[in-house]
ZAPA-675762 format. One record per residue: z, y, x of N, C-alpha, C in turn. Coordinates in steps of 0.05 Angstrom, whole numbers, plus 32768, in hexadecimal, padded with zeros to 4 digits. Example, Ala and Ser with C-alpha at 12.3 -4.5 7.8 and 13.67 -1.06 7.14 Angstrom:
<sites>
809C7F8E8108809C7FA680F6809C7FBE8108
808E7FD38101808F7FEB8111809D80018102
</sites>
This chain:
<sites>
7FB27FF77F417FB17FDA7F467FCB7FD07F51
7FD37FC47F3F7FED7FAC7F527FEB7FAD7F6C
80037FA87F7E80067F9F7F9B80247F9B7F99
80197F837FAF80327F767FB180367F7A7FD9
80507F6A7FE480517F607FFE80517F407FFF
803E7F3D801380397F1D801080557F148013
80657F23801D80797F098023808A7F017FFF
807C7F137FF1808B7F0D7FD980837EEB7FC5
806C7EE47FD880597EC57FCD806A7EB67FDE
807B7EA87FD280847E907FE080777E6F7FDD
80697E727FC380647E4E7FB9804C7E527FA8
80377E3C7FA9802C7E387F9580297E467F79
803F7E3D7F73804A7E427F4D80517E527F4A
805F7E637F60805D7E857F64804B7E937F65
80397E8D7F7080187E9A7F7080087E987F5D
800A7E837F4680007E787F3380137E8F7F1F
802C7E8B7F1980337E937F0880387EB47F08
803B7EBD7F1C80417EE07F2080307EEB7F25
80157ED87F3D7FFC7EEA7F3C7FEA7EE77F26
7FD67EC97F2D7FC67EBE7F277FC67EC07F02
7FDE7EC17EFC7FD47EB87EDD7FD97ECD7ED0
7FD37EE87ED97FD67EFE7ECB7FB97F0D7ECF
7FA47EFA7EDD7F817F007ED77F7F7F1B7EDE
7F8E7F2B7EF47F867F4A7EFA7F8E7F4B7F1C
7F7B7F597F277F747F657F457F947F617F4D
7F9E7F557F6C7FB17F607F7F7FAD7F607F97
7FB77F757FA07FBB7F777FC07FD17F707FC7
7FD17F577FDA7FE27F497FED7FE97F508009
7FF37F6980077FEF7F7E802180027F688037
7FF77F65804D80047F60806380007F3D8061
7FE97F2D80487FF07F1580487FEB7F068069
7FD47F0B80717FCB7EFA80887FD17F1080A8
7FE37F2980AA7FE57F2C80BC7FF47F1F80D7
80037F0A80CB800F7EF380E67FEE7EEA80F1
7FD77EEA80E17FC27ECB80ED7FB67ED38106
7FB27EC381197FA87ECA81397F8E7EDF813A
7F7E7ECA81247F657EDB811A7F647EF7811B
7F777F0181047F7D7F1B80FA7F847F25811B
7F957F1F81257F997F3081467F887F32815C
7F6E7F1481527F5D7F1F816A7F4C7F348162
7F4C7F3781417F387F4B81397F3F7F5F813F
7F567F6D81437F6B7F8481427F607F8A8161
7F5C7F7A816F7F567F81818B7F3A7F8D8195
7F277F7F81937F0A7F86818B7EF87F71817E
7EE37F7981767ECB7F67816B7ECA7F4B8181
7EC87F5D81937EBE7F4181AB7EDA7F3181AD
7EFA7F3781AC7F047F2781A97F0A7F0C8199
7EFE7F18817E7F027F0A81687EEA7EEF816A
7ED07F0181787EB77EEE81817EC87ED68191
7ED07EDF81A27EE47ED181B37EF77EB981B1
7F067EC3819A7F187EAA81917F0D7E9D817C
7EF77EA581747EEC7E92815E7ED57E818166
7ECD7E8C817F7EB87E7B818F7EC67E5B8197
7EDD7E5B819F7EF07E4881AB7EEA7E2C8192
7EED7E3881777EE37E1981677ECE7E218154
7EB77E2C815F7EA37E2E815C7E907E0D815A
7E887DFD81457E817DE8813D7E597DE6814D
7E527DFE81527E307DF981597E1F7DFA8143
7E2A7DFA812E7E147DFF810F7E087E1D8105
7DEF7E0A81017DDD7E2980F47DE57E3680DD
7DE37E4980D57DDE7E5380C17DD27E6A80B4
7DCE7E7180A27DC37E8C80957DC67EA38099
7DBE7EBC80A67DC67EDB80AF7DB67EE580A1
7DC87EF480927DB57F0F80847DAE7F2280A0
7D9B7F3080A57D8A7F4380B67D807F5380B2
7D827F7380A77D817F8A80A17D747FA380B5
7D5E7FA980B77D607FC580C67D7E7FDD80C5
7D737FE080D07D8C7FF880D27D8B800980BC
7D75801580B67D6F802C80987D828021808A
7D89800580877D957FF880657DB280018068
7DBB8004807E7DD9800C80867DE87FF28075
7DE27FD7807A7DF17FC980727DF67FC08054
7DDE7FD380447DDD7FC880227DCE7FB98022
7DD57FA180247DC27F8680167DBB7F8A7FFA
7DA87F8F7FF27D9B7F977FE27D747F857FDA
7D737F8C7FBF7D557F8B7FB37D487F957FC1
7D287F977FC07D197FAC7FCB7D117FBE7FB6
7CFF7FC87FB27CFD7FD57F9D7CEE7FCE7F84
7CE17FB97F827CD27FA87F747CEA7F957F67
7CF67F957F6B7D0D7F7C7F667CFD7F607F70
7CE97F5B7F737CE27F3F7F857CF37F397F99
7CFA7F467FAF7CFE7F407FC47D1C7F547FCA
7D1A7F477FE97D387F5F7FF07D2C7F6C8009
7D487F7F800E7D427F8F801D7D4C7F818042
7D467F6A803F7D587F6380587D467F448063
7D4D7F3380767D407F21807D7D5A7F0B8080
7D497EEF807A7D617ED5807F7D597EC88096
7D657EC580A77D677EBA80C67D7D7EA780C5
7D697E8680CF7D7D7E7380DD7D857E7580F0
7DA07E7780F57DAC7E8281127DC57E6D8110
7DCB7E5F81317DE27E4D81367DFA7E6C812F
7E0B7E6081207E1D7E77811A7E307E858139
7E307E7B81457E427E84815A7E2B7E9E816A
7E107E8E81667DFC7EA5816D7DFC7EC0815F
7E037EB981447DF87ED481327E107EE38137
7E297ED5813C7E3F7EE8813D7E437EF7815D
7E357EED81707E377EF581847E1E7F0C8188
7E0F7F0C81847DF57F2681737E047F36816A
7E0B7F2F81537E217F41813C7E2F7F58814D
7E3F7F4D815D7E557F5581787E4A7F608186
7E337F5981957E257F6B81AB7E197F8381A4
7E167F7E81867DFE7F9881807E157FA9816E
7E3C7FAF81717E3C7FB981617E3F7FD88177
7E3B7FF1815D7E37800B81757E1C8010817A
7E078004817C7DF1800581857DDD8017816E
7DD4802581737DC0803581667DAF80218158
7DA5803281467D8A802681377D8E7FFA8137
7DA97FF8814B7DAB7FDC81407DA77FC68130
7D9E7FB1812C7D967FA7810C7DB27F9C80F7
7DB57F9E80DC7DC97F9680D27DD77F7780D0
7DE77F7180D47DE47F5380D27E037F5180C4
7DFD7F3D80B57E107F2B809E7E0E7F1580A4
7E237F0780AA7E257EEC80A77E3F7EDD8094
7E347ED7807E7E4C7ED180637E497EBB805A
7E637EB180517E6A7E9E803E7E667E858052
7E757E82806D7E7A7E7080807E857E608079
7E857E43806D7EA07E3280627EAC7E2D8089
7ECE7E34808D7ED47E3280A57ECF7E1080B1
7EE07DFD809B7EE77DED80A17EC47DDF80B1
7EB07DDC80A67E977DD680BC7E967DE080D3
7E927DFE80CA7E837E1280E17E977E1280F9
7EB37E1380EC7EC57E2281067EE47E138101
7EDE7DF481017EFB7DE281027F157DEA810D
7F217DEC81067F3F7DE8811C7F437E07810D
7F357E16810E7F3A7E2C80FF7F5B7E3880F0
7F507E2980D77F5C7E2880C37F857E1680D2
7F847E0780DF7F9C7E0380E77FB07E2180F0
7F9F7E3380FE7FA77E4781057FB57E5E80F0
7FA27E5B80DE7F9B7E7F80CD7F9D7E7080B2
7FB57E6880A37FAD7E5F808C7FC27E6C8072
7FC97E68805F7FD87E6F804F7FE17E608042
7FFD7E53804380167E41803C800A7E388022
800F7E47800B80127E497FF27FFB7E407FE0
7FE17E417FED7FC77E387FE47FC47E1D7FE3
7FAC7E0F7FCD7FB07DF37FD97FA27DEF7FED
7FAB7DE27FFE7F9F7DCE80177F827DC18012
7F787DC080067F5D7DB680047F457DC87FFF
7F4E7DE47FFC7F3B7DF57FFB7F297E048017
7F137E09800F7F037E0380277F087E228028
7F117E36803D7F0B7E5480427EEA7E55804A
7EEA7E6F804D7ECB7E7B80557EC77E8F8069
7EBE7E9B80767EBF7EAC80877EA17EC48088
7EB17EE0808A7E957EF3807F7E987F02809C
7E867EFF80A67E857F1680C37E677F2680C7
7E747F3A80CA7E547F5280DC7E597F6B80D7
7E487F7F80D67E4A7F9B80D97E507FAB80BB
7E4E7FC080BE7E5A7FCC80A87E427FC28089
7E4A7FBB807A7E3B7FB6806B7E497FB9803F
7E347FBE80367E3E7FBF80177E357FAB8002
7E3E7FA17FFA7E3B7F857FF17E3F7F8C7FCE
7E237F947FC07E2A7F947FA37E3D7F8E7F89
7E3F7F9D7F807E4E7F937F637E467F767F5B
7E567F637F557E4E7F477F547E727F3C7F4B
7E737F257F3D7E877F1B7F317E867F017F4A
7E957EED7F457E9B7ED17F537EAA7EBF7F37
7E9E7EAA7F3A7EB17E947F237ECC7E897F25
7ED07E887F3B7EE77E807F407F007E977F48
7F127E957F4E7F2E7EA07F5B7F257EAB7F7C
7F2B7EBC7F847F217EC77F9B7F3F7ED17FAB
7F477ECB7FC67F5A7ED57FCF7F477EE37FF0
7F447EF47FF17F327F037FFF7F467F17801B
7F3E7F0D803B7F517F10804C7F487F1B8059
7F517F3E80667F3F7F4E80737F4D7F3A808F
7F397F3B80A77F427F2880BE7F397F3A80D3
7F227F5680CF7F207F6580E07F0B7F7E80D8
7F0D7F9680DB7F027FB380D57F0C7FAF80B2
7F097FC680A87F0F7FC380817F027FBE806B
7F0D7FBA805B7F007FB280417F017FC68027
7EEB7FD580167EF77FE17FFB7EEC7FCC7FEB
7EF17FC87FD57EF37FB67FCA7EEE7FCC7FAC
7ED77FCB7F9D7ED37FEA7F837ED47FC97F67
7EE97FD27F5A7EE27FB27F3F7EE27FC37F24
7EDE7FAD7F1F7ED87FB37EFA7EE17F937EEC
7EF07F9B7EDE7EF47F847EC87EE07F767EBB
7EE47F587EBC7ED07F4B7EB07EBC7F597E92
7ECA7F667E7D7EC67F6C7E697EBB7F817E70
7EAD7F907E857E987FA87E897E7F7F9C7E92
7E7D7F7E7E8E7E607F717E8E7E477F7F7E83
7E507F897E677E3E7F8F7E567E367FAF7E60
7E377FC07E737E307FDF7E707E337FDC7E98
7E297FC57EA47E277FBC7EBD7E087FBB7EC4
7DF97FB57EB67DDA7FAB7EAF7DD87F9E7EC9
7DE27F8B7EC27DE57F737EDC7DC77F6A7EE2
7DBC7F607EFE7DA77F557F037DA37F397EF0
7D8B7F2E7F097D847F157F017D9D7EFE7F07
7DA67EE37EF37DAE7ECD7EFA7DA97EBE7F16
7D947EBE7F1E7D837EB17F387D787EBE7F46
7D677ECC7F4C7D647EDA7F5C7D7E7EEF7F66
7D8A7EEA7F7C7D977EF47F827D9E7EFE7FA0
7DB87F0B7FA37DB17F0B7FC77DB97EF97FD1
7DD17EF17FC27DE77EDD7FD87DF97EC77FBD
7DE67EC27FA47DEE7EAE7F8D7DF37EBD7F74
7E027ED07F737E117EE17F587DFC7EF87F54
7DF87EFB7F3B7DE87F107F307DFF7F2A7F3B
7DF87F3B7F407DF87F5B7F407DF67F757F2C
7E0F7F827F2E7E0A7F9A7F177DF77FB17F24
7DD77FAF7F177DC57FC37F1D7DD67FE07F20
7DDF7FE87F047DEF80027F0A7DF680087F1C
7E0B7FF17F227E2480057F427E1E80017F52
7DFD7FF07F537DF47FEB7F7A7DE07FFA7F76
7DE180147F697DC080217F6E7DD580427F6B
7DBE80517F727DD180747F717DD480757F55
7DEC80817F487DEE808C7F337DD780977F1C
7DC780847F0F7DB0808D7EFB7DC080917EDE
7DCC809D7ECA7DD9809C7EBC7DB5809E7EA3
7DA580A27EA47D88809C7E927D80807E7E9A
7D8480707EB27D7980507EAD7D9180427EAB
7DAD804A7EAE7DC9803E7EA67DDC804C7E98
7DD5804F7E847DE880677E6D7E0680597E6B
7E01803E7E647E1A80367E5F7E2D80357E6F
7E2380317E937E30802A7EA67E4480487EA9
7E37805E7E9E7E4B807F7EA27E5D807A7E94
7E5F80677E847E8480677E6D7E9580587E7C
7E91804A7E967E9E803F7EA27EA4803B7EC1
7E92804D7EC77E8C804F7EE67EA180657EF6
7EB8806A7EE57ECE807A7EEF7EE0806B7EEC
7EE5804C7EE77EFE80427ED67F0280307EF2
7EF480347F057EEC80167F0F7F1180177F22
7F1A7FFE7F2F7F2D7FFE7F3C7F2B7FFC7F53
7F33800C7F677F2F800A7F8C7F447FFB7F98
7F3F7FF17FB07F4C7FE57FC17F417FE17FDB
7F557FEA7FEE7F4E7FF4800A7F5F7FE08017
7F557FD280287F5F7FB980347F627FB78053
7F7A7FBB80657F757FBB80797F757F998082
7F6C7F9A80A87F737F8380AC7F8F7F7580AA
7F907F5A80997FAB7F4780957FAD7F4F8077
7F977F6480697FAD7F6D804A7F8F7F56803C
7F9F7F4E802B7F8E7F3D80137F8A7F4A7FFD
7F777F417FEB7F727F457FCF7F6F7F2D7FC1
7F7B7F2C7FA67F767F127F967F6C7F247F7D
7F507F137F827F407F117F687F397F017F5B
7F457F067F3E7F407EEE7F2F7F257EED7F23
7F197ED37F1A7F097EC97F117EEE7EE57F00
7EE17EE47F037EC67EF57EF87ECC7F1A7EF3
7EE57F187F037EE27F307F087EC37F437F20
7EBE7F5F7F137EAC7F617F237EB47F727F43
7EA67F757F507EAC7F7F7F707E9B7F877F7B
7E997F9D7F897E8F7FA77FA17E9D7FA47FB9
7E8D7F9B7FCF7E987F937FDF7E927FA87FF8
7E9C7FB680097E917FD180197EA37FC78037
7E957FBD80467EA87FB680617E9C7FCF8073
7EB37FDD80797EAC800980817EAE800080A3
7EB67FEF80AB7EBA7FEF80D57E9F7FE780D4
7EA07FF780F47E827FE481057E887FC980FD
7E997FBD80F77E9C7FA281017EAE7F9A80F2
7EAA7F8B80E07EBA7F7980CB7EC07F5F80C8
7ED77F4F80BA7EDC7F3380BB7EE87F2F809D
7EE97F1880987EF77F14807C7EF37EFA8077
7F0A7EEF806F7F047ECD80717F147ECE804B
7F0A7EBA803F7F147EB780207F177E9C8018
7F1C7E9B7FF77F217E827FF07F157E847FD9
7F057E707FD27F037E6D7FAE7F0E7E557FA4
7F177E537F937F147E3E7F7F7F2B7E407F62
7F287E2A7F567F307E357F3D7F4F7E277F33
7F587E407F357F7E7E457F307F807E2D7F14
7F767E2E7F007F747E267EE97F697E117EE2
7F5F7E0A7EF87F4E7DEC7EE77F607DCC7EE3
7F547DC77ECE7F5C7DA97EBD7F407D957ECF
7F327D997EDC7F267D827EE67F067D927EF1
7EF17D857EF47ED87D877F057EC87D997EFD
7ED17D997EE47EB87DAE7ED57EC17DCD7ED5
7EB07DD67ED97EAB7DFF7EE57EB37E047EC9
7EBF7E277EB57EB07E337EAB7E997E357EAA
7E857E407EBF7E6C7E547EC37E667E357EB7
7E5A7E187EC37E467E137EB17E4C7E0F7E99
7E5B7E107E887E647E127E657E4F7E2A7E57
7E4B7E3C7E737E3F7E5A7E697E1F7E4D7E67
7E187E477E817E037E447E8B7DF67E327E70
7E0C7E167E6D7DFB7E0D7E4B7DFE7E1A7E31
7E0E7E2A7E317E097E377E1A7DF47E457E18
7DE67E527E317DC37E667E297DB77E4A7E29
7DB67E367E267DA27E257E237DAA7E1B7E06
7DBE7E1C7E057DC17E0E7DE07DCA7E247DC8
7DCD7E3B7DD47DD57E4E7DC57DCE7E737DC1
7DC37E6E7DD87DBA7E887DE27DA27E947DD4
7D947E857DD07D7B7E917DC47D6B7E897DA9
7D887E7C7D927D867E7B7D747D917E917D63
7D887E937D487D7F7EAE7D417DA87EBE7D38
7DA47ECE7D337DBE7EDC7D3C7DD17ED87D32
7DD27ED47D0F7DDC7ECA7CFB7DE87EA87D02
7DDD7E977D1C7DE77E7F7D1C7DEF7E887D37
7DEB7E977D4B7E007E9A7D617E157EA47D61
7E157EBB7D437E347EC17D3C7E417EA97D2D
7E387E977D237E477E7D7D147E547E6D7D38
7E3E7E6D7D3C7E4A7E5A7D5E7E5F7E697D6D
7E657E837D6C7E717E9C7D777E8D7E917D68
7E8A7E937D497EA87E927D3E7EB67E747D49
7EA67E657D4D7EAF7E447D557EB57E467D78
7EA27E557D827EB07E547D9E7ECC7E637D96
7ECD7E767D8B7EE87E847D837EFE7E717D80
7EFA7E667D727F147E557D627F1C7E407D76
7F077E2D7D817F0D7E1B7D8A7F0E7E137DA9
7F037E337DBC7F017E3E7DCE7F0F7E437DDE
7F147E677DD07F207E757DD67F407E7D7DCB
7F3E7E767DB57F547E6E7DA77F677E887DA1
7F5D7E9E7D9A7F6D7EB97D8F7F837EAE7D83
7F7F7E9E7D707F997E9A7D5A7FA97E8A7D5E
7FA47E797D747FB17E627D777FA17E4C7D7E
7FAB7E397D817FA87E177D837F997E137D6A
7F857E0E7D667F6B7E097D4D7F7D7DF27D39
7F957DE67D497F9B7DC57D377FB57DD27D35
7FBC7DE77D3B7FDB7DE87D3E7FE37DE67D17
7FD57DEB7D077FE77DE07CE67FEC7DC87CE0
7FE37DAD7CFA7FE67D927CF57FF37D8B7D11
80007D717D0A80167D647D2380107D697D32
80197D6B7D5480097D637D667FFA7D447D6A
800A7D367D587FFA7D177D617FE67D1C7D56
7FE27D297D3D7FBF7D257D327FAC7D387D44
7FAF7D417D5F7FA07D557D6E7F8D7D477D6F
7F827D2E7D767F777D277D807F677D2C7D96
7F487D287D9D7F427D407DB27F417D517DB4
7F577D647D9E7F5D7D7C7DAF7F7F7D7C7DB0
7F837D5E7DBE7FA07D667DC87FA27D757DE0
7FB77D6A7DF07FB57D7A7E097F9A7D767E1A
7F987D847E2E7F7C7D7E7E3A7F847D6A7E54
7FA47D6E7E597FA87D5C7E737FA27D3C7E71
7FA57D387E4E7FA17D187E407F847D187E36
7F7C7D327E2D7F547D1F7E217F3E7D2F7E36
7F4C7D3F7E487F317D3B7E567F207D307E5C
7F1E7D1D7E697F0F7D057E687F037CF57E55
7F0F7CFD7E357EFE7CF07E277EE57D007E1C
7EF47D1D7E1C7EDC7D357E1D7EC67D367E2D
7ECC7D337E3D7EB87D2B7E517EA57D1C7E4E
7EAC7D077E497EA07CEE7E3E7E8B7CF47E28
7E997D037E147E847D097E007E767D157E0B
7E7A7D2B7E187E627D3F7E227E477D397E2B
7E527D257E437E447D1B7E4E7E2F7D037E42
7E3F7CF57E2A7E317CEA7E207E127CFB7E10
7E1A7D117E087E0D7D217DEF7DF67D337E01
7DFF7D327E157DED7D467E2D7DDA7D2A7E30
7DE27D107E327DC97CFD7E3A7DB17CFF7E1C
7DBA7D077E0D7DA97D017DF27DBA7CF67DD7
7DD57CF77DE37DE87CDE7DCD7DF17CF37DB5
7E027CE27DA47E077CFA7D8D7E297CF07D8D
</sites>
């Protein structure tokens, strides 16, 4: 896997163009070791409780809660109905101060508390601990609690992922090992993103044959506190935080976008308009997403002017009229 030294990101369009737009795993060793954060973590758990208590906002939120047996795998139960863990409203400054007191403690219970947007929970924050080069309007997140393993699972967007205290391994797989992943359910999930059954269960090579042609390829990354990882878009991940006591604050959003609209829901309507007609017309729809899509060969209009593009000139000029249709044709229009 690539690695770089953060100090080699100086701008934007540097990050875009040397990392970001080459769609594969890096480690940004040393990106966030200046942030206060990162040094109270370096000190102890309770310090970090400490300085983050100071703009601590009073809001509740969601704790995963684990017996001890689970050692921190948020997980199914064995029915796939249910999980192996419990959801507790807790004022966050509470759950993290639990978190803290109970780490070390025997038979202790597990506790997760993830996907904190800072700017609510813990204001003033972000003035402290931030990174130059990102844009300014993106909301970070914050993951704190005890040692815990966090399934094979993809994310939609761009991920810049910041160990802030104990470590991170990080086990991925390229988007294109979807198919021999035997990914869970869409919805039912632990924490939003379906899960690869395979790599969050022991090695069954008779209920996951396909997952053995690829379950040696996978790429590692060992993250101390201050080192980053950038993951791009639908790559998959395991996430394994190994200290009593872990921190990790991140970023999503999307490097690439022309305006409001996701990938994922483009996906999401295609199983509704395409997914389940007979095979012979989803390979006709297959060759047309091809062409006019994905575009192997080129620009679909490139044998005529650019002025005759029409909507499919650039996207910075007809987005909006695309849109328009869409939206029209999603109400019932033609």
């Amino acid at each position: 896997m690539r690695e770089i030294e953060a100090t080699e990101i100086a701008t934007p369009q540097q990050f875009v163009s040397e990392v970001a737009a080459h769609c594969r795993p890096v480690i940004l060793r040393g990106l966030v070791r200046h942030w206060p954060v990162v040094q109270a973590g370096a000190q102890s758990p309770h310090q970090l409780y400490e300085y983050l208590k100071q703009f601590d906002a009073g809001l509740q939120t969601e704790v995963f809660i684990g017996e001890s047996a689970i050692a921190g795998k948020y997980y199914y139960n064995e029915d796939m109905k249910g999980f192996n863990f419990d959801r507790k409203g807790m004022r966050f400054i509470d759950a993290l101060q639990t978190a803290v007191s109970s780490v070390g403690q025997k038979d202790a219970a597990s506790i997760y508390i993830g996907s904190i947007p800072i700017n609510n929970y813990l204001p003033g924050l972000v003035a402290q601990n931030s990174i130059q080069w990102l844009p300014s309007n993106l909301m970070p997140r914050i993951w704190l609690g005890h040692a815990s393993n966090v399934s094979l699972h993809y994310d939609a967007f761009e991920n810049i992922a910041c160990v802030i205290a104990g470590k991170r391994r990080f086990t991925l797989f390229p988007p294109e090992a979807i198919s021999r992943l035997y990914v869970g359910p869409i919805d039912n999930t632990m924490a939003g993103q379906p899960v690869s059954l395979a790599a969050s269960s022991p090695f069954d090579p008779d209920r996951f044959p396909l997952y053995e042609e690829i379950r040696d390829q996978a790429l590692d990354a060992v993250l101390e506190p201050g080192d980053a990882l950038y993951l791009p878009k639908l790559w998959w991940h395991k996430v394994e935080a190994t200290a009593p006591f872990n921190g990790l604050i991140n970023y999503w959003w999307d490097a690439f976008s022309s305006g409001p609209d996701a990938p994922y829901a483009s996906l999401l309507l295609s199983m509704i308009t395409v997914a389940e007609r007979p095979l012979l017309e989803r390979l006709a729809w297959r060759a047309y997403f091809d062409h006019y899509v994905f575009r192997p060969n080129g620009h679909p209009l490139q044998h005529l002017p650019a002025e005759q593009h029409g909507l499919l000139g650039p996207l910075k000029d007809t987005y909006g009229r695309l849109r328009t249709r869409v939206m029209h044709m999603l109400r019932g229009g033609y």
